[in-house]
RODO-2510 file (C-alpha; in nm, 4 decimals, decimal comma):
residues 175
     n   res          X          Y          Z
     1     x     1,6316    -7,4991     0,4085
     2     x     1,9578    -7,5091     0,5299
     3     x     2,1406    -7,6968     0,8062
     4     x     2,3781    -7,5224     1,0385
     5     x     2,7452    -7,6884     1,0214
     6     x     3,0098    -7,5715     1,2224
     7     x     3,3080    -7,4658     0,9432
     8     x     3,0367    -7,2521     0,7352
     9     x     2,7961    -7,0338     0,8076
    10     x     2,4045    -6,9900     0,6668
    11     x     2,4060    -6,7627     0,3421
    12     x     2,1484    -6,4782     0,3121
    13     x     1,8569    -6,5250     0,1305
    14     x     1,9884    -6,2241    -0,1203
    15     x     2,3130    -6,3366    -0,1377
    16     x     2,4063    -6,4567    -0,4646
    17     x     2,5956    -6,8078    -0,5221
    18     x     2,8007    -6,8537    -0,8761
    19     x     3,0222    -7,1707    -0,8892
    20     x     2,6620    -7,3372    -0,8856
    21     x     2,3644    -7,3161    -1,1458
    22     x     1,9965    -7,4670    -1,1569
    23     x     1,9957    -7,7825    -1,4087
    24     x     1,6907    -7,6402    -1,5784
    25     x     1,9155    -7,2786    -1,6097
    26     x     2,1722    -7,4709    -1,7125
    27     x     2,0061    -7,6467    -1,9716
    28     x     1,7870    -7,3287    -2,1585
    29     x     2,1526    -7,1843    -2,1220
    30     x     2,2826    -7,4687    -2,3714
    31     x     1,9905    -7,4843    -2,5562
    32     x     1,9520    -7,0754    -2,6354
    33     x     2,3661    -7,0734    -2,6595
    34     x     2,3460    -6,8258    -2,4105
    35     x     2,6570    -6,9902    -2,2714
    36     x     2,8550    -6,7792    -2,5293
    37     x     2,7768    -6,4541    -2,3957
    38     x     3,0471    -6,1806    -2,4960
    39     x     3,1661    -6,2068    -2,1255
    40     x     3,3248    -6,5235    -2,2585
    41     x     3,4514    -6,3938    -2,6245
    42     x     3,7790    -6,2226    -2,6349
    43     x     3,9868    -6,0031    -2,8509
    44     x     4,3689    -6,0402    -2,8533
    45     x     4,5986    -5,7964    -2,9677
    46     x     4,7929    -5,9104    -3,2361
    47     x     4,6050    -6,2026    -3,3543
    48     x     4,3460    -6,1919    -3,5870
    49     x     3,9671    -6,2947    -3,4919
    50     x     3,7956    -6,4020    -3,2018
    51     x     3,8604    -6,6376    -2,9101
    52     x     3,5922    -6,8194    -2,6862
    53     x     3,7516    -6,8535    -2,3189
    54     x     3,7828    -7,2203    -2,2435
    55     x     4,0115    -7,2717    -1,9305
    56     x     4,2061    -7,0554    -1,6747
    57     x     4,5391    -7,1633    -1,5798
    58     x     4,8328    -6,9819    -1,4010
    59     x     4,9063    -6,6670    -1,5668
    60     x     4,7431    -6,8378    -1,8552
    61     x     4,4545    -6,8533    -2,0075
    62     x     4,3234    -7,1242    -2,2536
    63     x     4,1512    -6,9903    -2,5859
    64     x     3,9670    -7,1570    -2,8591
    65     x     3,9359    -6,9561    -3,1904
    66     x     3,6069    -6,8985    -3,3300
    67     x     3,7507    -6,9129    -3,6799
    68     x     3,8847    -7,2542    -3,6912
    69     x     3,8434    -7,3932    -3,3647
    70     x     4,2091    -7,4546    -3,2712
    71     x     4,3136    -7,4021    -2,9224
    72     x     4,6092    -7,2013    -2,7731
    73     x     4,7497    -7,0629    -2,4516
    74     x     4,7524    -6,7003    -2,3871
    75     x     4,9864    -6,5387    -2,1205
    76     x     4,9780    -6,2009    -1,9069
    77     x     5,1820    -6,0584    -2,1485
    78     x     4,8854    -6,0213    -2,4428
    79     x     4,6626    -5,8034    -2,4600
    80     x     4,3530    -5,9146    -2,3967
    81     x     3,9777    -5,7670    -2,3545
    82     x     3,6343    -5,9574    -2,3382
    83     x     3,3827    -5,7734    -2,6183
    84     x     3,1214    -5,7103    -2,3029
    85     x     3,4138    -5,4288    -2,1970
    86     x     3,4041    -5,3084    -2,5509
    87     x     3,2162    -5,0038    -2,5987
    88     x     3,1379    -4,7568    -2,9254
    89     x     3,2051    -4,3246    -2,9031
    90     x     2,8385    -4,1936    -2,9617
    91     x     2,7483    -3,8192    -2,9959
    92     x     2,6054    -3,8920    -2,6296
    93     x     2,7358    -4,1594    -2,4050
    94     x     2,8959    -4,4542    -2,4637
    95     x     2,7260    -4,7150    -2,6137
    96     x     2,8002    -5,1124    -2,5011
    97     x     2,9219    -5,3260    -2,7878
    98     x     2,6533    -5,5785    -2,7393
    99     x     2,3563    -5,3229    -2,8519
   100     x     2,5808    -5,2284    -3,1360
   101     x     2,6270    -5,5743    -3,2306
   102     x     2,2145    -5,6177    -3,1424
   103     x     2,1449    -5,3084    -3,3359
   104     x     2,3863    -5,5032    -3,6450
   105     x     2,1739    -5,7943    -3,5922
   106     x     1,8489    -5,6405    -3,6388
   107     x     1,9357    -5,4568    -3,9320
   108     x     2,0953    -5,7568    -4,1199
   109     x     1,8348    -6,0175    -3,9983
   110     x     2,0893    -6,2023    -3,7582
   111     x     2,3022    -6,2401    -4,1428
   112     x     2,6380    -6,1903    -4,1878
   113     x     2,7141    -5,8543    -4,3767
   114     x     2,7442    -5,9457    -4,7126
   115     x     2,9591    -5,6041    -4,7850
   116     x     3,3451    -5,6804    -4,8384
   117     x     3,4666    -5,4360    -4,5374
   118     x     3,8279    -5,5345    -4,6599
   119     x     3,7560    -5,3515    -5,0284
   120     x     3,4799    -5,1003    -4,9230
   121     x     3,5362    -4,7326    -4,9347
   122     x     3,5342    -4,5165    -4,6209
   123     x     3,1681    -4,4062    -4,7097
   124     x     3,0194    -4,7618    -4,7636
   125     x     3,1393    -4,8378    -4,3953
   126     x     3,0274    -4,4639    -4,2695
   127     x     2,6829    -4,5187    -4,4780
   128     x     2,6205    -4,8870    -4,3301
   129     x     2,6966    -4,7634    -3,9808
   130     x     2,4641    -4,4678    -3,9922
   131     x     2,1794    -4,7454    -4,0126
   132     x     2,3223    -4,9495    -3,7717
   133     x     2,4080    -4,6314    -3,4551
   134     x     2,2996    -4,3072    -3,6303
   135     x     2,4053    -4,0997    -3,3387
   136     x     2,7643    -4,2494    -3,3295
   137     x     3,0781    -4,0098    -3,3048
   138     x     3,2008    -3,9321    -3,6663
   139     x     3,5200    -3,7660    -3,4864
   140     x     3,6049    -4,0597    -3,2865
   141     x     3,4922    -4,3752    -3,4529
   142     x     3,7362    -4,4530    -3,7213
   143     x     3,6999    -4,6168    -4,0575
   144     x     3,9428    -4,8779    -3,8780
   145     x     3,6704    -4,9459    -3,6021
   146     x     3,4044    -4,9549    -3,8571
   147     x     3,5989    -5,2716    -4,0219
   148     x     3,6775    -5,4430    -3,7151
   149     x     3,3511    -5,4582    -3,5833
   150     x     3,1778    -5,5705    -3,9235
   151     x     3,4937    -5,7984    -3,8515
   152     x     3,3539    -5,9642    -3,5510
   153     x     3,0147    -5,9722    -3,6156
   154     x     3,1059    -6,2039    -3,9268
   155     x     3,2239    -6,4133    -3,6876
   156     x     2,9982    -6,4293    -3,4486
   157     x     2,7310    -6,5037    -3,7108
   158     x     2,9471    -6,7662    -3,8139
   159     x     3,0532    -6,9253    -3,4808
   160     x     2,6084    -6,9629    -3,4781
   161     x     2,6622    -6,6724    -3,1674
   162     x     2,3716    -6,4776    -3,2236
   163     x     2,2705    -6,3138    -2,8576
   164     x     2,4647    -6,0037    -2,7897
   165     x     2,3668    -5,9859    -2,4618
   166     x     2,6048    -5,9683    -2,1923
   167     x     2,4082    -6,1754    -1,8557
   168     x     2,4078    -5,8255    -1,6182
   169     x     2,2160    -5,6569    -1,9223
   170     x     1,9904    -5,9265    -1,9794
   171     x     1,8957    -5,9337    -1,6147
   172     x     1,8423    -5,5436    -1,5653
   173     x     1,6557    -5,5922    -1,9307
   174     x     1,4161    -5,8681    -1,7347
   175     x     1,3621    -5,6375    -1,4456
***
């Protein structure tokens, strides 16, 4: 399948190329939005909502909000995770943000939650996440958290970003 050149050498059949993609992959990946994986949404300290990663630059990134679709630099200095590194205190292990967020979907039929997180009490919030991750640590998961994640699924409902999968998870799911 491949030719031998002299300046690189023949890849192993296991190893694993990423600048390049399949046109059919490509295209389901467009098509089932699965482009917007939570790899590529971020959080950033200090400004409200959620970003979708558009460009890297030097010590810069380039960041569209999912709110209202403007764009804006970020620098080394923000704070800045992806949601896939996001995780949830359970009684147990962790648990990844993406099956919370899953678990969310299923329970509100891929809707946005209709309660007002900014006006409910602390036991509406404790009561809707019982449904959502019963086992989930009531010493460590804050009201706070509660909010902030009704927060971003909003969002991501609203952005039409409705699989929570993050690709390594889907893959291991496959196997």
């Amino acid at each position: 399948m491949y030719k031998p050149h002299e300046h690189f050498s023949i890849p192993d059949d296991n190893q694993s190329v990423w600048k390049y993609m399949d046109l059919f992959k490509f295209l389901d990946l467009i098509t089932t939005n699965k482009l917007f994986m939570l790899k590529n949404i971020l959080a950033i300290t200090g400004k409200p909502g959620l970003y979708k990663l558009i460009s890297r630059g030097n010590n810069m990134l380039i960041v569209e909000s999912l709110v209202d679709g403007k764009r804006m630099p970020t620098y080394a200095r923000d704070k800045i995770v992806a949601l896939s590194d996001v995780s949830m205190f359970t009684d147990a292990d962790d648990i990844a943000l993406s099956e919370v967020l899953t678990n969310a979907g299923k329970k509100e039929g891929l809707k946005a939650v209709a309660m007002d997180v900014k006006k409910a009490s602390n036991a509406e919030l404790q009561a809707w996440f019982d449904q959502v991750l019963p086992n989930w640590d009531r010493d460590r998961v804050y009201p706070s958290d509660i909010r902030k994640l009704i927060q971003w699924y909003n969002i991501l409902i609203q952005a039409g970003i409705t699989d929570f999968t993050v690709e390594g998870e889907a893959e291991e799911e496959a196997k």
